[in-house]
Backbone as JSON, one array per atom type, in Angstrom:
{
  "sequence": "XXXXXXXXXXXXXXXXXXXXXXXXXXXXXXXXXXXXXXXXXXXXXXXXXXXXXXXXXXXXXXXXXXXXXXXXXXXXXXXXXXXXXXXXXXXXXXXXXXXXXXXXXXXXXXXXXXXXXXXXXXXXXXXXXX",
  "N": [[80.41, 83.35, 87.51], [80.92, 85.37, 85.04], [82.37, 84.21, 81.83], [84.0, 86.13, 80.58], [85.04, 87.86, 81.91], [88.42, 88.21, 83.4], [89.97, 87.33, 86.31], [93.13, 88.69, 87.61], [96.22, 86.15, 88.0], [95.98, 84.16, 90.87], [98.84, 84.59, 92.54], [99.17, 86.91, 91.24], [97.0, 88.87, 91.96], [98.02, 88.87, 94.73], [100.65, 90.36, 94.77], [99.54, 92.36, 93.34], [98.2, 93.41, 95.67], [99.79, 93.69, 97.59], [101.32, 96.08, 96.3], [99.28, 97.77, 95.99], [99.5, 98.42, 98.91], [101.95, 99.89, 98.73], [101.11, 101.77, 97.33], [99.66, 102.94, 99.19], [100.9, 103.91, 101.14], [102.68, 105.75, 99.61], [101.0, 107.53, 99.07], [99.93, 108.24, 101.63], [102.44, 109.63, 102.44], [103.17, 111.54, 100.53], [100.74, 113.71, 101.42], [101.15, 113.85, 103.68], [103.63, 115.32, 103.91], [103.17, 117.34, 101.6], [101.57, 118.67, 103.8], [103.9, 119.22, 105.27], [105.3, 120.59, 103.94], [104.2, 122.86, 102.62], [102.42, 124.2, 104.91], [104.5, 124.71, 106.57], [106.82, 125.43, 105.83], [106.16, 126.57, 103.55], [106.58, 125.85, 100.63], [106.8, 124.12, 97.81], [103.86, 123.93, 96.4], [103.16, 124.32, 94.05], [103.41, 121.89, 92.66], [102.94, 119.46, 94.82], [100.46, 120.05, 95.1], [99.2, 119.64, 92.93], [96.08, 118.96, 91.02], [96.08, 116.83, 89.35], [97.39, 114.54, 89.79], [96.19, 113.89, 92.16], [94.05, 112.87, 90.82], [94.74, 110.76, 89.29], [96.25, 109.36, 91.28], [93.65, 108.36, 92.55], [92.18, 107.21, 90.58], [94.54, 105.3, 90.25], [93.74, 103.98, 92.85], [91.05, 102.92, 92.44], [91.18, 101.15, 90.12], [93.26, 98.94, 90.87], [92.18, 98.36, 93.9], [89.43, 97.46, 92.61], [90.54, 95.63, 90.88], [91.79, 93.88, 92.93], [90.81, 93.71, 96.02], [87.78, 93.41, 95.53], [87.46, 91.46, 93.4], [88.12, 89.71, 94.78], [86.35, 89.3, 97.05], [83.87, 88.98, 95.53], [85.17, 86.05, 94.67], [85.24, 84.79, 97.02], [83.59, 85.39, 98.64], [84.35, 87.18, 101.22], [83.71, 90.26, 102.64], [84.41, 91.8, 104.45], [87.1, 93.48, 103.68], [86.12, 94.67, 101.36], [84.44, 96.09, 102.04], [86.25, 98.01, 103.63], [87.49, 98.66, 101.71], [85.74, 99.96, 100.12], [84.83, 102.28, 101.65], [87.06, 103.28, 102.44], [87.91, 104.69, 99.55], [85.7, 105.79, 99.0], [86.01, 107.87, 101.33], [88.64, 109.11, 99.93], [87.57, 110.17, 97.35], [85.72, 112.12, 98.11], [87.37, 113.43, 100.03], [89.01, 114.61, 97.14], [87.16, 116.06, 95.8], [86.8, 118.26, 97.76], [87.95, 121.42, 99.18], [91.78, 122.55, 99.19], [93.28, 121.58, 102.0], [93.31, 121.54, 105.37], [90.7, 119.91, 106.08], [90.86, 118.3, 103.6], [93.03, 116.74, 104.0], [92.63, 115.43, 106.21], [90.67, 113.66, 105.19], [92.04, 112.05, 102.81], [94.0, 111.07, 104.21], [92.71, 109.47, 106.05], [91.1, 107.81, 104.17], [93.14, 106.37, 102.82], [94.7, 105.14, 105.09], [92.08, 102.88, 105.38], [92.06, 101.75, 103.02], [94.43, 100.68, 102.67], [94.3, 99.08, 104.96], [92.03, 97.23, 103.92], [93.63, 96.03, 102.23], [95.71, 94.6, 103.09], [93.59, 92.76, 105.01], [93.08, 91.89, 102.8], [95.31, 90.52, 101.96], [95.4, 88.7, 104.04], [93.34, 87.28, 104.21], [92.6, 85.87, 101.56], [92.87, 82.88, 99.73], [96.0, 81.05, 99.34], [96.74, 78.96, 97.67], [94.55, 78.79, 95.39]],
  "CA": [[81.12, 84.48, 86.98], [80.69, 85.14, 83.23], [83.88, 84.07, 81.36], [84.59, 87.62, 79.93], [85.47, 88.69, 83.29], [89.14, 86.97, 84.02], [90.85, 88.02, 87.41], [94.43, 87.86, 87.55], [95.83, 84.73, 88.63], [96.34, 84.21, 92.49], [100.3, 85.35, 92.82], [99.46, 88.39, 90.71], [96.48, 89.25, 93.2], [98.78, 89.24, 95.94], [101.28, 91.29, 93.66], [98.59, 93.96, 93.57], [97.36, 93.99, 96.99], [100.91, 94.52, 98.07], [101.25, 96.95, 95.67], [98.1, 98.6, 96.58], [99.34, 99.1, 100.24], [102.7, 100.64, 99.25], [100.92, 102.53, 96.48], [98.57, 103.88, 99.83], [101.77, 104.41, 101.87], [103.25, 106.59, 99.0], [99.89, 108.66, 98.97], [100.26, 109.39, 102.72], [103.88, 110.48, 102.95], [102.71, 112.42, 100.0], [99.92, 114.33, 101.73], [101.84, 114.88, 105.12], [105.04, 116.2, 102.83], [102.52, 118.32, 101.02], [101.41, 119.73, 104.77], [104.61, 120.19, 105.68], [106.46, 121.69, 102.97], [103.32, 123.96, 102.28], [101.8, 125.12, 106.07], [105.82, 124.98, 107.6], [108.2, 125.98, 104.98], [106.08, 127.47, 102.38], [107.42, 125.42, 99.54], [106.03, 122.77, 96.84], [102.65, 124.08, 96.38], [102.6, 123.82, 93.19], [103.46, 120.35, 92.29], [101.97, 119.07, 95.53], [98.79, 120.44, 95.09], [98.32, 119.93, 91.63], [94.88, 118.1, 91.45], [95.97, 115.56, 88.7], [98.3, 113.81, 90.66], [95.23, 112.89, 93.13], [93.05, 112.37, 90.42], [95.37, 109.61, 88.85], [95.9, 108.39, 92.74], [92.24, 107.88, 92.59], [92.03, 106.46, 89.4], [95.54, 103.76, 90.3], [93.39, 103.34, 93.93], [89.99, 102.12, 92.7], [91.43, 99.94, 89.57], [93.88, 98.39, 91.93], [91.0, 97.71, 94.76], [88.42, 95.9, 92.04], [90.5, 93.66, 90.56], [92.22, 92.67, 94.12], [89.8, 93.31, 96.53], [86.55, 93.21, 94.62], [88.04, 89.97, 92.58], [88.6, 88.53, 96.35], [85.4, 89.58, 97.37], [83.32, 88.17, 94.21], [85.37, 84.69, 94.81], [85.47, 83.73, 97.59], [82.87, 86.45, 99.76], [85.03, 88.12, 102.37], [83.01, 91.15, 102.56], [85.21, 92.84, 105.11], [87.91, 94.08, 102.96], [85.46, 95.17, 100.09], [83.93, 97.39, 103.42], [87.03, 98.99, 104.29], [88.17, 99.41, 100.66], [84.86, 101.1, 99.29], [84.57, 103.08, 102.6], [88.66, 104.27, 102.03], [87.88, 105.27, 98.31], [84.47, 106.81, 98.85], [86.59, 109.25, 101.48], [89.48, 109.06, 98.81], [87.1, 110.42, 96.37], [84.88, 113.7, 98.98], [89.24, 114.68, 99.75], [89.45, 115.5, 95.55], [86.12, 117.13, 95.76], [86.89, 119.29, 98.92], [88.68, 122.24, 99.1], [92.34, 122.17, 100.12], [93.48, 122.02, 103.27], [93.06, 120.36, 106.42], [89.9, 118.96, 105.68], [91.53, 117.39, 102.3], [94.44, 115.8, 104.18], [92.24, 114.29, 107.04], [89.67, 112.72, 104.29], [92.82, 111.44, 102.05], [94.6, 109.87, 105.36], [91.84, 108.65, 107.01], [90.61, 106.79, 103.52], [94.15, 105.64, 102.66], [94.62, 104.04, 105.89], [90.74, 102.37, 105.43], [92.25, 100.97, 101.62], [95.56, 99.97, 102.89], [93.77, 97.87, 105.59], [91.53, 96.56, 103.29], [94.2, 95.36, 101.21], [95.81, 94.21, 104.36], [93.08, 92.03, 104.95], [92.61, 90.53, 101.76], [95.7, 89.11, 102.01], [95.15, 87.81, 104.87], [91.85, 86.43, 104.04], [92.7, 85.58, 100.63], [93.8, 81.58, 100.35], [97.02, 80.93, 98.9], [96.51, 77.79, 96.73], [93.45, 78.86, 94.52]],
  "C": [[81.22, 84.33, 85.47], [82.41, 84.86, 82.36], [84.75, 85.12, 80.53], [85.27, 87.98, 80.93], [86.72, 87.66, 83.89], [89.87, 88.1, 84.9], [91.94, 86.96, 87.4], [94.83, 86.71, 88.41], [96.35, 85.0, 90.36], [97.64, 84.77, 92.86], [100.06, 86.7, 92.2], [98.07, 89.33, 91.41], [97.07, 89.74, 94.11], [99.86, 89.95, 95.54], [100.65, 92.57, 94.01], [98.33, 94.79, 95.0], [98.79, 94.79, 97.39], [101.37, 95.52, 97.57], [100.18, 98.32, 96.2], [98.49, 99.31, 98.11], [100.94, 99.96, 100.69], [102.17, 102.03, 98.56], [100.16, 104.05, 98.24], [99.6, 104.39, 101.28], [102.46, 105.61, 101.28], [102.23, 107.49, 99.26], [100.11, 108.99, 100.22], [101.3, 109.95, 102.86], [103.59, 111.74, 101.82], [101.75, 113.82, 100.12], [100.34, 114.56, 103.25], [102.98, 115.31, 104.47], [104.46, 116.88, 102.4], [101.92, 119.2, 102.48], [102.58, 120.43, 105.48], [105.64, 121.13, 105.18], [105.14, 122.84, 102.68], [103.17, 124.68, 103.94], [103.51, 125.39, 106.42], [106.66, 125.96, 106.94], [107.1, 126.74, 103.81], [106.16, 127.45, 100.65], [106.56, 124.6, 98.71], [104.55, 122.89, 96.4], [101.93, 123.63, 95.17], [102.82, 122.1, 92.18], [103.13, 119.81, 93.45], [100.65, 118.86, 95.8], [98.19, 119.97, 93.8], [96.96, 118.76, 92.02], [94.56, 116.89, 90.07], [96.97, 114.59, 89.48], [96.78, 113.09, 91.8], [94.53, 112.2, 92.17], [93.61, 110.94, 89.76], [95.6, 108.86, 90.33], [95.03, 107.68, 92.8], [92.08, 106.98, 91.55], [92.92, 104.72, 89.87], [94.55, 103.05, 91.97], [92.38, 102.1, 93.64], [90.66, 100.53, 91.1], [92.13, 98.89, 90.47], [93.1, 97.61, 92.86], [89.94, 96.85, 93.68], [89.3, 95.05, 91.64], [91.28, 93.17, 91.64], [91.24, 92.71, 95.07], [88.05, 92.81, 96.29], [86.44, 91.68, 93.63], [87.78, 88.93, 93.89], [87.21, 87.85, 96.26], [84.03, 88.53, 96.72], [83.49, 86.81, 94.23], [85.54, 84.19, 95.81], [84.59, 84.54, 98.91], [83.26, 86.97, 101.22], [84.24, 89.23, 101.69], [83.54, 92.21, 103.53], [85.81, 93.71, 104.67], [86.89, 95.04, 101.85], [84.68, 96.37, 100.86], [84.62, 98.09, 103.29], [87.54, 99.4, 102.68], [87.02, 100.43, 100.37], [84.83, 101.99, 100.46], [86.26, 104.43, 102.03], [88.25, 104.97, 100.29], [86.8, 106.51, 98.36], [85.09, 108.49, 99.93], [87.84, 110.06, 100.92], [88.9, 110.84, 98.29], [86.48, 112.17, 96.86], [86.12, 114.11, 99.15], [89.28, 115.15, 98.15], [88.46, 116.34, 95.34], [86.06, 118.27, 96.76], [87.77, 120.45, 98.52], [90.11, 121.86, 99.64], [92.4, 122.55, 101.25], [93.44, 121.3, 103.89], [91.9, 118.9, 106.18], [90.23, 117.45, 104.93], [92.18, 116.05, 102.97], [93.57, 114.67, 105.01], [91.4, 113.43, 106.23], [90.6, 111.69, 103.85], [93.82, 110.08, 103.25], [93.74, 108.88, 105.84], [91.42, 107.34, 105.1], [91.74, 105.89, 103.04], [94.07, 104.41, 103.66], [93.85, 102.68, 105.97], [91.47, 101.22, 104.22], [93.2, 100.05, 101.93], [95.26, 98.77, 103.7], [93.27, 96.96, 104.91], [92.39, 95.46, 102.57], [95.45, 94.14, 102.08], [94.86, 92.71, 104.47], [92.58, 91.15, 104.16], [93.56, 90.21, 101.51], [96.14, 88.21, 102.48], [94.58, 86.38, 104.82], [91.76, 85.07, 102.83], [93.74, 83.9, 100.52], [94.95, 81.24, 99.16], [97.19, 80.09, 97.53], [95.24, 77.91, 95.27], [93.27, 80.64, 93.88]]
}
């Protein structure tokens, strides 16, 4: 690994990840609160919907995932997590390009869940001491 490239140290890894998986718990209560204050009640549309709010989601998802899972990944080759994270981002990423709606929500849940695991598993995977 070239010495330009420093990943944070091991406690602030696991900092992130956990971070990362309330950050991907806030995004779903966010996107079922945005279905049900919009399809039920009618309400929040426009600060729910706006489409910088995902795009900064997206933005805090994938920095977040390289330097904890991608950092993991890189040191110590668990390749699982670095699966389920790029899989969760890449359907992250087709929900901000979709139209809203149903579609949106099931892309944004379904890739949350995928990230949160990921992050889940790396710090599982991820060894404590190094």
């Amino acid at each position: 690994m070239p010495d330009s490239f420093q990943t944070p140290a091991p406690h602030n890894r696991r900092l992130l990840d956990r971070f990362g998986i309330v950050l991907s718990g806030l995004c779903m209560v966010h996107c079922m609160a945005g279905l049900v204050l919009i399809g039920v009640l009618g309400l929040g549309g426009g600060l729910l919907l706006d489409p910088a709010i995902h795009r900064v989601g997206l933005v805090l998802a994938v920095t977040i995932g390289a330097v904890t899972i991608g950092a993991n990944a890189l040191r110590h080759g668990h390749r699982l997590p670095l699966a389920l994270g790029c899989c969760g981002l890449a359907m992250m990423a087709a929900a901000i390009a979709s139209d809203h709606g149903m579609g949106e929500a099931v892309l944004t849940i379904g890739g949350v869940a995928l990230l949160a695991s990921a992050h889940v598993v790396n710090l599982r995977r991820a060894p404590v001491c190094c």
